[in-house]
TIVO-2410 file (N, C-alpha, C; in nm, 3 decimals):
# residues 128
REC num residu      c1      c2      c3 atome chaine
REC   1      X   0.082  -0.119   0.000     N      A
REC   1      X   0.000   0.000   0.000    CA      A
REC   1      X   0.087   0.125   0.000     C      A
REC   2      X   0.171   0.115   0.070     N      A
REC   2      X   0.276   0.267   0.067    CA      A
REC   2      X   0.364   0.278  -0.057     C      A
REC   3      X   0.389   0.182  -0.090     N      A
REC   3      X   0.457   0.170  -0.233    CA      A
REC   3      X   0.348   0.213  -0.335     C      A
REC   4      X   0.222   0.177  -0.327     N      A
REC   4      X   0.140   0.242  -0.434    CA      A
REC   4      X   0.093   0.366  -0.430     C      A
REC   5      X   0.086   0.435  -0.305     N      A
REC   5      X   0.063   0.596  -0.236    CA      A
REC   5      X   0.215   0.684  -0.334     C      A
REC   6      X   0.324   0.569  -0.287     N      A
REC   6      X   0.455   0.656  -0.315    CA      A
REC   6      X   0.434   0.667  -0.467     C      A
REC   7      X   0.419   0.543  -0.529     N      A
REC   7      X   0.418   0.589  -0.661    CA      A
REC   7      X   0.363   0.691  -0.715     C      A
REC   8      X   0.256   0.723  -0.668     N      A
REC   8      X   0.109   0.767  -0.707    CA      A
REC   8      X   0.145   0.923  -0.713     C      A
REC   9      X   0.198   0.945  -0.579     N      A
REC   9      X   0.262   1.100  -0.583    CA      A
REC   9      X   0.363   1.127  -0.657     C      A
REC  10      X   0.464   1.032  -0.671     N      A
REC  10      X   0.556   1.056  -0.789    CA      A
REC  10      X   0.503   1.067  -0.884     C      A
REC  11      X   0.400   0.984  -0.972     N      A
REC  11      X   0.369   1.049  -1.104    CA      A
REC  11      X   0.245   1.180  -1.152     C      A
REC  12      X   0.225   1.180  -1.012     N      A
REC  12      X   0.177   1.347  -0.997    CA      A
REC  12      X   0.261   1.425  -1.032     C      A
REC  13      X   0.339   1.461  -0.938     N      A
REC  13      X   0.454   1.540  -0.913    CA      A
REC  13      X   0.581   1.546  -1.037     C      A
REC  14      X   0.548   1.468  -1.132     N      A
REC  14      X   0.649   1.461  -1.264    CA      A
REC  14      X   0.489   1.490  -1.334     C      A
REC  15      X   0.360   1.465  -1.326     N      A
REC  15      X   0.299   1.528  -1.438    CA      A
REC  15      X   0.259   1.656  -1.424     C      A
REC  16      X   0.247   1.708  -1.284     N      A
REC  16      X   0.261   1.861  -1.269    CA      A
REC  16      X   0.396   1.941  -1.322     C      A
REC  17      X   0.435   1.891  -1.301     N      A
REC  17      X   0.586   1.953  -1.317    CA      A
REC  17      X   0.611   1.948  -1.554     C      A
REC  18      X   0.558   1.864  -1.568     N      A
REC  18      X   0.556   1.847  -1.723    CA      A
REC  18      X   0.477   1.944  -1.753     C      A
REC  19      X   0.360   1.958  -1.692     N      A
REC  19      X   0.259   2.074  -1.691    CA      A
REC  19      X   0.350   2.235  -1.694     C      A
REC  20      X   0.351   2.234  -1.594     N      A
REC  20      X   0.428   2.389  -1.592    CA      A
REC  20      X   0.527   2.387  -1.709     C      A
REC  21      X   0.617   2.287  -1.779     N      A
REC  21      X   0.724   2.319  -1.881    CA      A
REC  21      X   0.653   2.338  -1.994     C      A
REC  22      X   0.574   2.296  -2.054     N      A
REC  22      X   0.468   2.364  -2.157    CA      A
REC  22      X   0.454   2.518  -2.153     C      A
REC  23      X   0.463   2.548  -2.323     N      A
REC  23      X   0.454   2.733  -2.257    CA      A
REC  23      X   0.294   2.732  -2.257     C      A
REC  24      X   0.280   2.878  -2.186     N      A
REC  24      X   0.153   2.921  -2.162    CA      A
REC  24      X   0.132   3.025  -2.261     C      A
REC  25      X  -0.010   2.966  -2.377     N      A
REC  25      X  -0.054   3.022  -2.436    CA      A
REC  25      X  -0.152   3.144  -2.432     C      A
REC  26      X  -0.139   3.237  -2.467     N      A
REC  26      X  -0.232   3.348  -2.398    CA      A
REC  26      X  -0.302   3.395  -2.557     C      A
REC  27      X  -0.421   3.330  -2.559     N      A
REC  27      X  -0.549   3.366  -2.691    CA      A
REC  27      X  -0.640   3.474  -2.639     C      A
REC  28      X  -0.687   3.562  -2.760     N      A
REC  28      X  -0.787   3.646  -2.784    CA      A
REC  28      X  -0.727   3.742  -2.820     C      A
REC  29      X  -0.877   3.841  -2.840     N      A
REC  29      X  -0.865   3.961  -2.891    CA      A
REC  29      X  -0.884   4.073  -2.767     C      A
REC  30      X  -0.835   4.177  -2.739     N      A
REC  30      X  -0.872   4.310  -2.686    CA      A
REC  30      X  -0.880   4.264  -2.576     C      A
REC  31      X  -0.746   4.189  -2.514     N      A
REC  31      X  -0.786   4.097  -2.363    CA      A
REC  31      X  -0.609   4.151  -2.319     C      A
REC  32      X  -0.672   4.135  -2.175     N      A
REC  32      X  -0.556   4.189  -2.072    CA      A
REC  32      X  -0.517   4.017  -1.949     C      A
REC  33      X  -0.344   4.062  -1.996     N      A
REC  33      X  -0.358   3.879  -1.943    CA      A
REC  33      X  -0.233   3.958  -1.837     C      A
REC  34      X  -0.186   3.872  -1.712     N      A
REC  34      X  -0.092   3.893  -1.658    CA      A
REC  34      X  -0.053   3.691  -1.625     C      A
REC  35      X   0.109   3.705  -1.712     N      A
REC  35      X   0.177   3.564  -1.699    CA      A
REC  35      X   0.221   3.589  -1.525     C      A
REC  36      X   0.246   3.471  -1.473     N      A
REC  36      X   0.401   3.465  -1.334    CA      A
REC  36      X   0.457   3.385  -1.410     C      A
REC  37      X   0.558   3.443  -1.438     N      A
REC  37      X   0.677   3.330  -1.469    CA      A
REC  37      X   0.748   3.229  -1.412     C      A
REC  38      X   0.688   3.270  -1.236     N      A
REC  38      X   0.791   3.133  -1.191    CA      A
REC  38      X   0.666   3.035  -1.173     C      A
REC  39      X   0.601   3.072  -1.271     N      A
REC  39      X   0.476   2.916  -1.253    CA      A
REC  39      X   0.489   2.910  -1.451     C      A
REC  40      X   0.485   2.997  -1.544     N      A
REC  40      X   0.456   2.946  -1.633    CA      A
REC  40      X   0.577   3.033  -1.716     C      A
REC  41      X   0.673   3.004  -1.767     N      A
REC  41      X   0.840   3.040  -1.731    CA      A
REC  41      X   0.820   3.090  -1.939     C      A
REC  42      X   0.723   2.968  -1.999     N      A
REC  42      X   0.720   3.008  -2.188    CA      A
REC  42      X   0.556   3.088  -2.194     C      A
REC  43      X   0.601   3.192  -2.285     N      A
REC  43      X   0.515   3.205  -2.320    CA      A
REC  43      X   0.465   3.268  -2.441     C      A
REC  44      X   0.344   3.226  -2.502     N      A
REC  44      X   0.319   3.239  -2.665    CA      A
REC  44      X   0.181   3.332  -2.633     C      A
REC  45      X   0.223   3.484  -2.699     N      A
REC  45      X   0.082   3.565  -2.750    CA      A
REC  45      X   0.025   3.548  -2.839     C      A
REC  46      X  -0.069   3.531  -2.862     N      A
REC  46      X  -0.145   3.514  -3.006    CA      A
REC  46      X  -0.279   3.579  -2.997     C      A
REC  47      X  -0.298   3.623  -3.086     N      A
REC  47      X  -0.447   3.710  -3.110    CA      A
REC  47      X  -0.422   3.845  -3.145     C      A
REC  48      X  -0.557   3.950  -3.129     N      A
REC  48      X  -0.491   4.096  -3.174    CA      A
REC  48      X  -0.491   4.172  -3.063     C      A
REC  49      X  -0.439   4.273  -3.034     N      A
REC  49      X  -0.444   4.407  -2.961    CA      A
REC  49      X  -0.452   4.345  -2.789     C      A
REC  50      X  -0.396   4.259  -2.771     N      A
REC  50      X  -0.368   4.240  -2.646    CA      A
REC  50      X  -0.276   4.317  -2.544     C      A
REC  51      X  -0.279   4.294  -2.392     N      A
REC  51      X  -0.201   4.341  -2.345    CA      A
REC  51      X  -0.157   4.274  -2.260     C      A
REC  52      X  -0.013   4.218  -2.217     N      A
REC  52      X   0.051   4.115  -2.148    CA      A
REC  52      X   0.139   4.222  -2.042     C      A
REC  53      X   0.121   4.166  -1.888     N      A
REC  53      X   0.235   4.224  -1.830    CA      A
REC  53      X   0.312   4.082  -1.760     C      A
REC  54      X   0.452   4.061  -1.746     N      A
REC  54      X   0.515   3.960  -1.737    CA      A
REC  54      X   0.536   3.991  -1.582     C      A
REC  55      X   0.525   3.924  -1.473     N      A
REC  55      X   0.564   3.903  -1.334    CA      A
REC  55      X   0.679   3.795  -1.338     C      A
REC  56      X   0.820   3.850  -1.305     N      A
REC  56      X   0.913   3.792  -1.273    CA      A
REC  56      X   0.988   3.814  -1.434     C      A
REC  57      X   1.099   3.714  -1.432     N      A
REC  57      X   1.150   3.692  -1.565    CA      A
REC  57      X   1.138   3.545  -1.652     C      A
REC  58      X   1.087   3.597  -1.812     N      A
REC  58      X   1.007   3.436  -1.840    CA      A
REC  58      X   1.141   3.407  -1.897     C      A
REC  59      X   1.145   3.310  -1.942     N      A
REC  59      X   1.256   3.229  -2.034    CA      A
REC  59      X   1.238   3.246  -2.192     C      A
REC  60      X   1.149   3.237  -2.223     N      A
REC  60      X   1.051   3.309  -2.359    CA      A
REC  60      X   0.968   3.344  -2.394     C      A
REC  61      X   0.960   3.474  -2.439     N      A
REC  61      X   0.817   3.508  -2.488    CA      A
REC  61      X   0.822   3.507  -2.667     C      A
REC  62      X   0.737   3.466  -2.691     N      A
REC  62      X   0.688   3.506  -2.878    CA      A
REC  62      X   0.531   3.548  -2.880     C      A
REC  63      X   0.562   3.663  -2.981     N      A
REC  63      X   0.422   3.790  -2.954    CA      A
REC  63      X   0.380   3.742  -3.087     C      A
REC  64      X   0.317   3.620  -3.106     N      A
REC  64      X   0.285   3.585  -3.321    CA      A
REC  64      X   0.142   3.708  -3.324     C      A
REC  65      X   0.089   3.752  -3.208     N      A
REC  65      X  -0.067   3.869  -3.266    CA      A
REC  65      X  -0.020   3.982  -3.306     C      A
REC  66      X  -0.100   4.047  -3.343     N      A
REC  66      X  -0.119   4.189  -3.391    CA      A
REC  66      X  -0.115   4.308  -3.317     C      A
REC  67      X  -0.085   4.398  -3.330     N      A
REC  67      X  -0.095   4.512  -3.227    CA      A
REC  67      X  -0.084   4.489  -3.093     C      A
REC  68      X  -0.003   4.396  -3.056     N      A
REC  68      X   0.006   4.325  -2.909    CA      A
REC  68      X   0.116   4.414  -2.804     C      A
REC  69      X   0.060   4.470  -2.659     N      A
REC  69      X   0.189   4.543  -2.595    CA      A
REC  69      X   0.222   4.447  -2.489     C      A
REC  70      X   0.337   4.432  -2.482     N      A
REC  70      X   0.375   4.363  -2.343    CA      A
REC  70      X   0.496   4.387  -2.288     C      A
REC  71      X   0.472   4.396  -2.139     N      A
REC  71      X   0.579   4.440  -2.059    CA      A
REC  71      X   0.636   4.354  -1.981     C      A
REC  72      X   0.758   4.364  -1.961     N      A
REC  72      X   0.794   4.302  -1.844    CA      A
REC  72      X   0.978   4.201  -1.883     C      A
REC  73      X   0.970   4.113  -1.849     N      A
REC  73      X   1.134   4.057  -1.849    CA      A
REC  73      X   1.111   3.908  -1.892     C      A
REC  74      X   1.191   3.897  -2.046     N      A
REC  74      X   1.243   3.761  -2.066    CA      A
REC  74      X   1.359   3.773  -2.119     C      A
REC  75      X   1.427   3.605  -2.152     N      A
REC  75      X   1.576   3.563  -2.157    CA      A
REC  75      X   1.545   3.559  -2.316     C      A
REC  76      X   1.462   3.511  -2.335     N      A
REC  76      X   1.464   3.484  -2.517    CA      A
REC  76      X   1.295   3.563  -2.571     C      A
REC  77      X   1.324   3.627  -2.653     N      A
REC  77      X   1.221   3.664  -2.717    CA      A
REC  77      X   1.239   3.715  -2.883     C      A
REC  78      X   1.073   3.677  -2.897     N      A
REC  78      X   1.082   3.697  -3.059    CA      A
REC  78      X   0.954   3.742  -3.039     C      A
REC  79      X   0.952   3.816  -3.186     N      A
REC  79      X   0.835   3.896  -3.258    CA      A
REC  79      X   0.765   3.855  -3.349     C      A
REC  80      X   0.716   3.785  -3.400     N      A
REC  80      X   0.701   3.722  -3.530    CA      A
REC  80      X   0.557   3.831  -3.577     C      A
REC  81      X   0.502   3.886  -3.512     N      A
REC  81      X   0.358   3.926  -3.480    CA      A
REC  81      X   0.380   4.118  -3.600     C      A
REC  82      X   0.337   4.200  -3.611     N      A
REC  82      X   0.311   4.290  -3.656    CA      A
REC  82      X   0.286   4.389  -3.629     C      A
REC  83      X   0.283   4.559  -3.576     N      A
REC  83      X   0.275   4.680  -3.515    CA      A
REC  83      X   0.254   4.664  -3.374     C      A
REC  84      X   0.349   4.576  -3.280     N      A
REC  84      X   0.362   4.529  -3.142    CA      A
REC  84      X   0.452   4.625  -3.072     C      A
REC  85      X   0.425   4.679  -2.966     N      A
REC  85      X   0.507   4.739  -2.895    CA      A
REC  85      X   0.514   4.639  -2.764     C      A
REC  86      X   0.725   4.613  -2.731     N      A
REC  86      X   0.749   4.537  -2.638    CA      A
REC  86      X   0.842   4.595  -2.557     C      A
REC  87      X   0.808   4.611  -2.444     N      A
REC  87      X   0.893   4.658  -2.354    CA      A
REC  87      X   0.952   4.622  -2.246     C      A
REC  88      X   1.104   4.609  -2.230     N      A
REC  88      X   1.152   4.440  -2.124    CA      A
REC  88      X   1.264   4.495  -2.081     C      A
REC  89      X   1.200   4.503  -1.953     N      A
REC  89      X   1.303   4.510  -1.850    CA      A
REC  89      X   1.459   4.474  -1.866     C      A
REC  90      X   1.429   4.350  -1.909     N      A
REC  90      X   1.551   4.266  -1.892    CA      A
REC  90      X   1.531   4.138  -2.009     C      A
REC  91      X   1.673   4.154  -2.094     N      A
REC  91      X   1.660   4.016  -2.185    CA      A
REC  91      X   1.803   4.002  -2.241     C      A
REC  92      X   1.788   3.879  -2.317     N      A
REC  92      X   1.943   3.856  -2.336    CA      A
REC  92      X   1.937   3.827  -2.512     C      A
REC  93      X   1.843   3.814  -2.566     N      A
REC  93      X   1.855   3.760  -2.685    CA      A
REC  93      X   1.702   3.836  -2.765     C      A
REC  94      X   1.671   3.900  -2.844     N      A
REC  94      X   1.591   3.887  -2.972    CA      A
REC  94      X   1.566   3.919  -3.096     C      A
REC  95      X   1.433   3.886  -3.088     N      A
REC  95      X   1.427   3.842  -3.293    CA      A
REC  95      X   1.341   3.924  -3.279     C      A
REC  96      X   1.316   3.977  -3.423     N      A
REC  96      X   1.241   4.027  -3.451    CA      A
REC  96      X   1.177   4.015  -3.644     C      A
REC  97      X   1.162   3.909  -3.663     N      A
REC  97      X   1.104   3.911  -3.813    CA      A
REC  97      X   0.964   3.936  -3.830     C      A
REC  98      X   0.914   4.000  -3.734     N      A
REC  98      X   0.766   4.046  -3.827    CA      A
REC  98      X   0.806   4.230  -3.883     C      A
REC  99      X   0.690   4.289  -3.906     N      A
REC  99      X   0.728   4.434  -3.921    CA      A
REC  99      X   0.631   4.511  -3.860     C      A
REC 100      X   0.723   4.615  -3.845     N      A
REC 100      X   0.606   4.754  -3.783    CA      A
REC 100      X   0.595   4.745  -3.618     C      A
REC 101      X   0.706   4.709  -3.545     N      A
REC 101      X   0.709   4.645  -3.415    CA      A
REC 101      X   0.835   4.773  -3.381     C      A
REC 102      X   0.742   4.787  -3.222     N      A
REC 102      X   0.892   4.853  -3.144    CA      A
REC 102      X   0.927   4.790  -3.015     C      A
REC 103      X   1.081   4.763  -3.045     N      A
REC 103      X   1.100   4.681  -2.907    CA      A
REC 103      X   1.185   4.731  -2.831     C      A
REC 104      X   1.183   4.771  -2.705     N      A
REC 104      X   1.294   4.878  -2.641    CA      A
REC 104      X   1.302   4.745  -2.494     C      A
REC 105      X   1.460   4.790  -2.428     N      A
REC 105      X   1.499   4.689  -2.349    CA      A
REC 105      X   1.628   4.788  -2.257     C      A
REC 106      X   1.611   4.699  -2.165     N      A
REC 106      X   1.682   4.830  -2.057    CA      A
REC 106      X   1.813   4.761  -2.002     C      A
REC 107      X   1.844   4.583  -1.950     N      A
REC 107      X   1.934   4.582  -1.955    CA      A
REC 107      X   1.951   4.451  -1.977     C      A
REC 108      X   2.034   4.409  -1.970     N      A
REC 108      X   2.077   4.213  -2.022    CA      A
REC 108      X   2.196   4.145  -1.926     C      A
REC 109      X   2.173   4.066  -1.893     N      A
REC 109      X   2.315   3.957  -1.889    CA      A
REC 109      X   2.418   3.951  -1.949     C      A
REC 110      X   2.391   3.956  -2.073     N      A
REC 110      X   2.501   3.940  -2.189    CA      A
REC 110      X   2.593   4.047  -2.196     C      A
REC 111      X   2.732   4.044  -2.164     N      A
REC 111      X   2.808   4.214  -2.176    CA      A
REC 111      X   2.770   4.219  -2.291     C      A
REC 112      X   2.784   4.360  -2.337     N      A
REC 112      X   2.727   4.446  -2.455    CA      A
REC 112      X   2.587   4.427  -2.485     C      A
REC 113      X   2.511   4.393  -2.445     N      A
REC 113      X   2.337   4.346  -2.481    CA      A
REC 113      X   2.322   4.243  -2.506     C      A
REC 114      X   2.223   4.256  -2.524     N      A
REC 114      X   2.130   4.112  -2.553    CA      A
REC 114      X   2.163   4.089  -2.766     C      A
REC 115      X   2.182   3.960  -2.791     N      A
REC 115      X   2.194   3.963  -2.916    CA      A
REC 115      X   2.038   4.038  -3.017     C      A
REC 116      X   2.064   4.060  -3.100     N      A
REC 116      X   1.933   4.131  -3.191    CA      A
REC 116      X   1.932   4.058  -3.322     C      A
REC 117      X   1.835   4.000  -3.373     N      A
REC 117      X   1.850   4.025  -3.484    CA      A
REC 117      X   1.687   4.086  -3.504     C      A
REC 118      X   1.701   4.172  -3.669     N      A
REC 118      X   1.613   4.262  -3.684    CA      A
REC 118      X   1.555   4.244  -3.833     C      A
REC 119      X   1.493   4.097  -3.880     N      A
REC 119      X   1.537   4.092  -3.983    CA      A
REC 119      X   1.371   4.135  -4.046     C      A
REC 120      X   1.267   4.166  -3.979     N      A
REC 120      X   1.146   4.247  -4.055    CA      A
REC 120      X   1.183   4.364  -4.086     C      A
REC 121      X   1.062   4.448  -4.138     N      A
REC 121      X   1.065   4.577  -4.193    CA      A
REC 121      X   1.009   4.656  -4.135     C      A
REC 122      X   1.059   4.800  -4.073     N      A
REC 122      X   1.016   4.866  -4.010    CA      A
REC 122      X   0.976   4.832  -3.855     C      A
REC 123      X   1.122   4.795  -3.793     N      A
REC 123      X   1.091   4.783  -3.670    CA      A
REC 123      X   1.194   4.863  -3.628     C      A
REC 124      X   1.179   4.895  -3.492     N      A
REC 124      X   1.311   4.947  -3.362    CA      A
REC 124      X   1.328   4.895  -3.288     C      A
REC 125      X   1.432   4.847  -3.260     N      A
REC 125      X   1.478   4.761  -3.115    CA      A
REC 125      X   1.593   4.864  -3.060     C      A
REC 126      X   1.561   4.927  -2.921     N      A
REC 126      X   1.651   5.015  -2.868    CA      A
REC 126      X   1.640   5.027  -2.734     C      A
REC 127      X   1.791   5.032  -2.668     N      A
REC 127      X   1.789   5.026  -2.529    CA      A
REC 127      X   1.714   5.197  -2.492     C      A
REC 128      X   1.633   5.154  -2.324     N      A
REC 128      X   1.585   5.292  -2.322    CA      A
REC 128      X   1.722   5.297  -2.174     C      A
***
């Protein structure tokens, strides 16, 4: 009986834990979401004109919606999304291939910044 209790919590405790490593998807339109990162560490925007504020620092964010603003601190981020304004505390690495996006960032890990690449049209990525 204790051997089947023990098990039982172990494969809880590895399927919670699988749970949280999944990123957290944040859907809709004209919706206000707030991530914690030290519960849901990825995370994917999708939809239009959203607004994300990040609690803590995530590991990734990707903004694929439209007119999407979000604040706050990750290690990896990308843009793939279109006239997005992103604003981050803190990051070490991003992309940016959609267009019409401004991404401003204040400081990084990485001496000299966070890597950039900028390969849409009509974006800004600049430390404030």
């Amino acid at each position: 009986m204790k051997r089947l209790v023990l098990a039982m919590l172990m494969t809880m405790t590895l399927a919670s834990s699988a749970a949280l490593a999944d990123p957290r998807v944040l859907t809709g339109n004209h919706t206000k979401f707030t991530n914690d990162c030290s519960k849901y560490k990825e995370v994917d925007v999708i939809g239009n004109h959203n607004t994300v504020t990040l609690k803590g620092t995530c590991t990734r964010l990707t903004v694929s919606g439209n007119h999407a603003t979000v604040r706050g601190s990750a290690k990896t981020v990308s843009v793939p999304g279109h006239h997005c304004e992103v604003n981050l505390n803190e990051t070490d690495e991003i992309s940016v291939p959609g267009n019409n996006n401004k991404v401003t960032w204040k400081k990084s890990s990485v001496e000299g910044g966070p890597s950039i690449s900028n390969s849409g049209n009509r974006n800004t990525v600049t430390k404030i």
